[in-house]
N, C-alpha and C positions, 0 to 999 in steps of 0.2 A: 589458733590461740597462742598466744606469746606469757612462757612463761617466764617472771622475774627472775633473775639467778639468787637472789635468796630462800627463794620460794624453790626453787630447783635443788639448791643446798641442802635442804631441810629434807626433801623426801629422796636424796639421794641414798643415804645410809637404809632408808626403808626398802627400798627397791634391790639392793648389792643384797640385804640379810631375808628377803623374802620366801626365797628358798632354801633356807636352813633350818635342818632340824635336828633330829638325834643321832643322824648318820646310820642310823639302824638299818639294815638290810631288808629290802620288800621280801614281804610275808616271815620272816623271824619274829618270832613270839619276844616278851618279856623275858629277862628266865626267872621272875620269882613270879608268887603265885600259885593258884594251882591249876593241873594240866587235867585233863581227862578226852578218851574218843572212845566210842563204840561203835565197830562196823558189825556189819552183817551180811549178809549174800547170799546171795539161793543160784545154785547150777545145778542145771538136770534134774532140777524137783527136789535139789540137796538144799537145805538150808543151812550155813555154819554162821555163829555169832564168836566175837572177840570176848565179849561181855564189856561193860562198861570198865575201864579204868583209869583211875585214877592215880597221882603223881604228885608231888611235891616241888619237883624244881622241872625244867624244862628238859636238861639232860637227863634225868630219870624217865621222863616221857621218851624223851629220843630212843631210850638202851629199849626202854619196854615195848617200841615201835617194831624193833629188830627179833623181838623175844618170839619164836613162833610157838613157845610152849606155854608160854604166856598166851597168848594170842589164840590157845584150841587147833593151831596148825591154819587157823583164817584169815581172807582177805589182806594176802600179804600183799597183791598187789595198790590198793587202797592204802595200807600203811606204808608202801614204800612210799607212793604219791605224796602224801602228809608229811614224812620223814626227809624227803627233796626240798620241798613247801618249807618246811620249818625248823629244818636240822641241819640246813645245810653247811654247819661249821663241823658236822661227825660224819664221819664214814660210817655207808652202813653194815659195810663186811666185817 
């Protein structure tokens, strides 16, 4: 099929901006809003829960991901996971 060149014109600028977005980084949250995760895990018939929390802006999630005292001493590997995923602008040390 033979496209006209004005007709080619017109969807040129479509096709160059069709992959543009917000330049956000794959899997980086928002940062406003609100954040929340709760893990949980059972080893060796141990069950330990984070409890549910919850956060205000995304880098308060991020600090509270790293908090093991926050967190009951649990499923730190699970939050580091998340904390890779979604926080990857903070160090977690």
């Amino acid at each position: 099929m033979k496209v006209s060149t004005p007709l080619f014109l017109l969807l040129l600028p479509m096709f160059l901006t069709s992959g543009c977005g917000d330049n956000k980084a794959p899997g980086k949250l928002s940062d406003s809003g609100e954040f929340s995760y709760d893990y949980s895990i059972t080893v060796n018939g141990v069950t330990c829960s984070t409890g549910k929390r919850t956060f205000n802006t995304r880098q308060e999630m991020c600090e509270g991901l790293k908090n093991d005292a926050l967190n009951n001493n649990c499923a730190e590997e699970l939050r580091k996971g998340y904390f890779e995923k979604h926080c990857s602008d903070f160090s977690w040390e």
